[in-house]
PASEMI-899800 format. One record per atom (N, C-alpha, C, O): residue in three letters; x, y, z. Coordinates in steps of 0.05 Angstrom, whole numbers, plus 5000, padded with zeros to 4 digits. Each point is the difference from the previous one (the first is absolute). Example, Ala and Ser with C-alpha at 12.3 -4.5 7.8 and 13.67 -1.06 7.14 Angstrom:
<rs>
ALA526448865156;ALA498250245000;ALA501850245000;ALA502150005013;SER497250214973;SER501650245001;SER498550225014;SER501050225004;
</rs>
This chain:
<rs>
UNK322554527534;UNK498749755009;UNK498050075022;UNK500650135020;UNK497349794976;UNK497850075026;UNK500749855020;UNK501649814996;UNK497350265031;UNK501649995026;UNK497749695008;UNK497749954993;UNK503849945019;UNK499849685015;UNK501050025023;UNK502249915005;UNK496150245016;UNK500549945023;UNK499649845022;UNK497849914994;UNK502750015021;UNK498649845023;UNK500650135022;UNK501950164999;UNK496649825026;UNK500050155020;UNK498849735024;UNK498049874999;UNK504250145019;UNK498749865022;UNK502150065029;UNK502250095003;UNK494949765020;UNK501350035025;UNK497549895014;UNK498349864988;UNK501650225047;UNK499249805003;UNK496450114999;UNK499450224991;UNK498749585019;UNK497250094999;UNK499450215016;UNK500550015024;UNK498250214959;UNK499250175015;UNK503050324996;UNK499650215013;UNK502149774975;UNK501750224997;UNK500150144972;UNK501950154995;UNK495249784981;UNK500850154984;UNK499149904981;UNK498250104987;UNK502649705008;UNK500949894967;UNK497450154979;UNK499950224989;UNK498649585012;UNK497850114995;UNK498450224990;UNK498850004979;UNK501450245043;UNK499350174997;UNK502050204980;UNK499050174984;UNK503449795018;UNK502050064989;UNK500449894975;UNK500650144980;UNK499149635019;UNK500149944969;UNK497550094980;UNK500050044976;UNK497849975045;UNK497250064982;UNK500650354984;UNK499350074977;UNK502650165049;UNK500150174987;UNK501650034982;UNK499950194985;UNK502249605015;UNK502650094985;UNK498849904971;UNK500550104978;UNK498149725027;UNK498349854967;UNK499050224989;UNK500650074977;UNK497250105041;UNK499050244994;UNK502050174982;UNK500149974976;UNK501250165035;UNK501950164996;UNK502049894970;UNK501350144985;UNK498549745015;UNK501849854974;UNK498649834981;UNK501249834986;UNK496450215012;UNK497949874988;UNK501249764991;UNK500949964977;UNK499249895038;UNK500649614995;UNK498049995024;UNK499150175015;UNK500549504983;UNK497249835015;UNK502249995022;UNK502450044997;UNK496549915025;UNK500149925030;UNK498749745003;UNK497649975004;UNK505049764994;UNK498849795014;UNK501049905022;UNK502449955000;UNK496250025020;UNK500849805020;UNK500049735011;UNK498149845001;UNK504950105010;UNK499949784998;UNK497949735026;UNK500749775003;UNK497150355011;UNK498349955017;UNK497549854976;UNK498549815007;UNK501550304967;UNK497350004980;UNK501449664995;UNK498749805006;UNK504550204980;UNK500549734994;UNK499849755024;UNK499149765000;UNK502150425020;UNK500749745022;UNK497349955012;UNK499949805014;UNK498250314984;UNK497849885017;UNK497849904978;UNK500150104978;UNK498049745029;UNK498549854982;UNK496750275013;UNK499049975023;UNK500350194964;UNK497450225009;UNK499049705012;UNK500049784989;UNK499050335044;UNK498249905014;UNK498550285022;UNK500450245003;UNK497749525009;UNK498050265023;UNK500249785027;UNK498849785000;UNK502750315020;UNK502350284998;UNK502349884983;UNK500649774993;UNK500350445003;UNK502850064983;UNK502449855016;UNK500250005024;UNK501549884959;UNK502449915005;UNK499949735024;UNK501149935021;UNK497150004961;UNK500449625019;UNK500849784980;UNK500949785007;UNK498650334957;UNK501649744989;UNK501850124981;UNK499650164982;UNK503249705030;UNK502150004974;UNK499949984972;UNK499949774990;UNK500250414995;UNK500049874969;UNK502949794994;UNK502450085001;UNK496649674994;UNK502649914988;UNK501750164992;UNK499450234996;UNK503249665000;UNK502350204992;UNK500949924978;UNK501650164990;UNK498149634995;UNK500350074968;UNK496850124988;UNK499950124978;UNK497949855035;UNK498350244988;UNK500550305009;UNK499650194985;UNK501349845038;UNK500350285010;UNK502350144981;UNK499650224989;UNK502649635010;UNK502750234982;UNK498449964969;UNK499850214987;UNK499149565000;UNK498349964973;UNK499150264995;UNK500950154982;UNK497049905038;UNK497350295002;UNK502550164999;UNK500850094979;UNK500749955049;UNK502050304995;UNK502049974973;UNK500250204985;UNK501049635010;UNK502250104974;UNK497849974983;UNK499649925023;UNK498150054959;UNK498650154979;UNK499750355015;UNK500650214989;UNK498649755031;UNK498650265006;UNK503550224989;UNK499850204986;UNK502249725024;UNK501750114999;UNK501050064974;UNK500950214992;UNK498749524991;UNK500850074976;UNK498950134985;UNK500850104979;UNK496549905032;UNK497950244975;UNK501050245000;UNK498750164986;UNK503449935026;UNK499250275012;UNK503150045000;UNK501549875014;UNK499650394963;UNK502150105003;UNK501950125029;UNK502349945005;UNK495850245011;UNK499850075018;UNK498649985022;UNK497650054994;UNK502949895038;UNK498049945022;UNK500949995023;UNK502349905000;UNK496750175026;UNK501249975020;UNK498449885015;UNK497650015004;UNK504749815004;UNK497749725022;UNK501050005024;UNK502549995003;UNK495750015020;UNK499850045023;UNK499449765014;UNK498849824989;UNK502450165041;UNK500349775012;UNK501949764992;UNK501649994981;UNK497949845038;UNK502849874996;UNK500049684992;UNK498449835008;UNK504050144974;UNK500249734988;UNK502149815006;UNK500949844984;UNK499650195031;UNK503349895018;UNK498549755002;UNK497650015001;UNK504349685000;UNK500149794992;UNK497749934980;UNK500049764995;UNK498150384993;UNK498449864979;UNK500950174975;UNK499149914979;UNK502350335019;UNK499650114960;UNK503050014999;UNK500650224989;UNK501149685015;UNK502550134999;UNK501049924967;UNK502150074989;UNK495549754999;UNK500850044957;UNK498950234999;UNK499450044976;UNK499750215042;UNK499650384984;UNK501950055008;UNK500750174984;UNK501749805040;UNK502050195007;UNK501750094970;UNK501750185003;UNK498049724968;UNK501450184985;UNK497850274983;UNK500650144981;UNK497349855029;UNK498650194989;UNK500550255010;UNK499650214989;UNK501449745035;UNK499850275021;UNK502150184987;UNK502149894993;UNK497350415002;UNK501150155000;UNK501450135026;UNK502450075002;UNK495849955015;UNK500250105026;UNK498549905021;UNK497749934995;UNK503250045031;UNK498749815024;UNK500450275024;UNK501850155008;UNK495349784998;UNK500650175025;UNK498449955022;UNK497649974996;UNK503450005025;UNK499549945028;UNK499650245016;UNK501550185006;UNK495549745000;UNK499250255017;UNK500249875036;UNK498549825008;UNK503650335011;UNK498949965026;UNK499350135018;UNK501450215002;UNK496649765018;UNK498650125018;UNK500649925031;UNK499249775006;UNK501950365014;UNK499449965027;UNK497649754999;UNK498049994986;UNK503049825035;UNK497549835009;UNK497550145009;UNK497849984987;UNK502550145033;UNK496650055014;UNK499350194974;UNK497949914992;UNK502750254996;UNK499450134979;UNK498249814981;UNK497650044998;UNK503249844994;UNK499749864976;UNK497749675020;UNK499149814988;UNK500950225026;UNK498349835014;UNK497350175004;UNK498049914990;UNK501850315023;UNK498650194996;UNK498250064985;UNK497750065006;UNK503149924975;UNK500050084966;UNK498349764996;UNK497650045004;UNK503049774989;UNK499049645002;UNK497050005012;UNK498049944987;UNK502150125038;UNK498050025020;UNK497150154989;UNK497649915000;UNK503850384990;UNK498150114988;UNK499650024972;UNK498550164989;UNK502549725004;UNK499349894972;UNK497949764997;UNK497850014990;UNK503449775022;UNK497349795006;UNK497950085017;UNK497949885000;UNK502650295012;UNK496250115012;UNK499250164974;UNK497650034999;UNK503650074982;UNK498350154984;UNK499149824978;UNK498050034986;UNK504149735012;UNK498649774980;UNK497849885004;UNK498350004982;UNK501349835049;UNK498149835006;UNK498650095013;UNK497649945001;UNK503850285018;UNK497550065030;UNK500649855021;UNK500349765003;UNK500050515019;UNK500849835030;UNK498649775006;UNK500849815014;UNK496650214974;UNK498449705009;UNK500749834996;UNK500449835017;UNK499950144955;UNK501249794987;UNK503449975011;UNK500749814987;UNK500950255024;UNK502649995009;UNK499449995026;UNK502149915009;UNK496750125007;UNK499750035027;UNK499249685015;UNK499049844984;UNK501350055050;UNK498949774995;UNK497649984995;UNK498150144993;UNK502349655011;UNK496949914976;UNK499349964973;UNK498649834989;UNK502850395001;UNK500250024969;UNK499849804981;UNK501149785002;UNK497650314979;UNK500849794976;UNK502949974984;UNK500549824984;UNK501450425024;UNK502349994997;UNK502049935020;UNK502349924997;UNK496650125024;UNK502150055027;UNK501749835002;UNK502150105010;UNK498249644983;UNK502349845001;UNK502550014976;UNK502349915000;UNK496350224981;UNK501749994977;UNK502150285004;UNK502350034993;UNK496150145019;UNK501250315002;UNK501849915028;UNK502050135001;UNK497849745014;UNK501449955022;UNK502149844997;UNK501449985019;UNK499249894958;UNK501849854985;UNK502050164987;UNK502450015005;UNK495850154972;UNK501350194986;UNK502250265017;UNK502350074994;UNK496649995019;UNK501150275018;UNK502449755021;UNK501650145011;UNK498749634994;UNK501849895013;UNK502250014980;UNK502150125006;UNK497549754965;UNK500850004980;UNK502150184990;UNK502349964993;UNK495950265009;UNK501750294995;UNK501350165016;UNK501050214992;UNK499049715029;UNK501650075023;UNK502849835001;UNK501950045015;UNK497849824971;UNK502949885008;UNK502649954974;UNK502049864997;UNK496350374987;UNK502150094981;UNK503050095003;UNK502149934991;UNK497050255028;UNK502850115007;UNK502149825019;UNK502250085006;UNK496549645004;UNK502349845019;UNK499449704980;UNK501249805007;UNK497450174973;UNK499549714991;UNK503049894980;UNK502150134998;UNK497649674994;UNK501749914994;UNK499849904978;UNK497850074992;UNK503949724982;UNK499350104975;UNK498549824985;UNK499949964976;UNK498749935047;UNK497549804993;UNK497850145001;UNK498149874993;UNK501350375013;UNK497250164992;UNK501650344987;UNK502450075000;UNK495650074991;UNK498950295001;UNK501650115012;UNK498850065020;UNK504450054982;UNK501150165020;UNK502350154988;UNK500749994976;UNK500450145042;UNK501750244992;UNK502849814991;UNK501950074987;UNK497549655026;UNK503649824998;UNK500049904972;UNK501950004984;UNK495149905013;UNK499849924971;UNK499650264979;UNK501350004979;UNK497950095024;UNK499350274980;UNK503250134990;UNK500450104978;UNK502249875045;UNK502950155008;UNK500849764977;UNK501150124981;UNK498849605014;UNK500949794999;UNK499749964966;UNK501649954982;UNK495850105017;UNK498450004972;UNK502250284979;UNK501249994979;UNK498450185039;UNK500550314981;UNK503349944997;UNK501150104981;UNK500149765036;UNK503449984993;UNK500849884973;UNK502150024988;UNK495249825007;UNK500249854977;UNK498950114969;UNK499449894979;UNK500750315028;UNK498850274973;UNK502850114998;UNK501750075015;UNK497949894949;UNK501850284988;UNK499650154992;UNK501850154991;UNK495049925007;UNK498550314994;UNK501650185025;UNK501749945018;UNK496950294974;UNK500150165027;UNK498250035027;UNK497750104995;UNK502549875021;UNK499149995016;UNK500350175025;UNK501849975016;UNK495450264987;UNK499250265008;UNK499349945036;UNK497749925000;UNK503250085025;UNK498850035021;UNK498950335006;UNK500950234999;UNK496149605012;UNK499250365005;UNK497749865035;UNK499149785005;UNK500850465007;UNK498050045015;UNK497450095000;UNK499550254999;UNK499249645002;UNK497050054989;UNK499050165019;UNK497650025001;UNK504050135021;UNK498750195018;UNK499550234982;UNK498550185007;UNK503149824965;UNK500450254989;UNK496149994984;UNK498349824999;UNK501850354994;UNK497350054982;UNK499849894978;UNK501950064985;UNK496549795005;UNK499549884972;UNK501950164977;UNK501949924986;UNK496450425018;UNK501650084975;UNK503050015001;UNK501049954978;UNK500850105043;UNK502350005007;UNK501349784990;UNK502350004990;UNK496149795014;UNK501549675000;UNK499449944969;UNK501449834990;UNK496450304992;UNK499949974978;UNK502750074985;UNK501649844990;UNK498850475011;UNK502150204994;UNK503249825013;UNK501849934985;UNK498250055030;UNK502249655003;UNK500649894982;UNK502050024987;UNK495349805009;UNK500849824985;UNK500150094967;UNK501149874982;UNK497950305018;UNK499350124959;UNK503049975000;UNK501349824989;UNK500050435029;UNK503150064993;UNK501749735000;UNK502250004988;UNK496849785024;UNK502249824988;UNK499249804979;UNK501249794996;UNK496650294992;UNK499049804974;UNK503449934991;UNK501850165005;UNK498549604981;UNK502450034974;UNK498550124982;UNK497849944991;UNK504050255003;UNK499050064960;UNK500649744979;UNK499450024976;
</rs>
């Protein structure tokens, strides 16, 4: 059976990047779940896609496709895919790490200008980075480690914790070894 993975944690520790290689590596598509939940705007991620169009778009996308690993996270909106999952895995990162990480990632998306005051982003990035900072103490009304702990208890796949301090390829070689056959 080709592999159906999902991979999540919080913004900024992985998913992503990790799922894009593991897609690589196992030749299945890499979707994420940021493409369904947000409606493409400029800037990015100011409108919700409805949520019977958002899971609509993701379960075709899912069902085309024998095999795929989807990245990012679907806690209180997809929980009709929790039986697709073969395997779930939660990547976590130290805070300032992974805040860090965040920081310089959105300067390489938009540009300090644009994030800086004044900006044409600056209030949204000043939102966002509050946002994501409070993963690790929030509660299970947003994005956080209580809901993510809360969500995954409720899986009977397997489900892989890893630290994303380790190196892509490392964390790939992880997760291959626990595909189910």
């Amino acid at each position: 059976m080709p592999a159906r993975i999902h991979i999540l944690g919080a913004s900024g520790s992985g998913t992503t990047t990790l799922g894009r290689a593991l897609a690589a590596r196992l030749a299945c598509p890499h979707l994420d779940t940021d493409d369904y939940f947000w409606v493409p705007s400029d800037p990015p991620f100011e409108v919700i896609r409805p949520l019977p169009e958002r899971c609509a778009l993701l379960g075709n996308a899912l069902a085309s496709r024998p095999g795929w690993v989807l990245s990012g996270s679907l806690c209180g909106w997809g929980d009709e895919f929790i039986p697709l999952f073969g395997l779930v895995v939660l990547l976590s990162l130290p805070a300032e790490v992974r805040m860090a990480r965040l920081h310089t990632r959105e300067r390489a998306r938009y540009g300090a200008a644009a994030l800086g005051p004044g900006g044409r982003m600056h209030q949204e990035h000043v939102r966002f980075m509050a946002w994501a900072a409070g993963y690790e103490d929030g509660g299970l009304e947003m994005r956080s480690r209580r809901l993510h702990d809360a969500w995954l208890a409720k899986l009977t796949c397997p489900v892989l914790h890893l630290s994303s301090l380790a190196a892509t390829e490392e964390l790939m070689g992880d997760v291959i070894a626990r595909i189910p056959s």
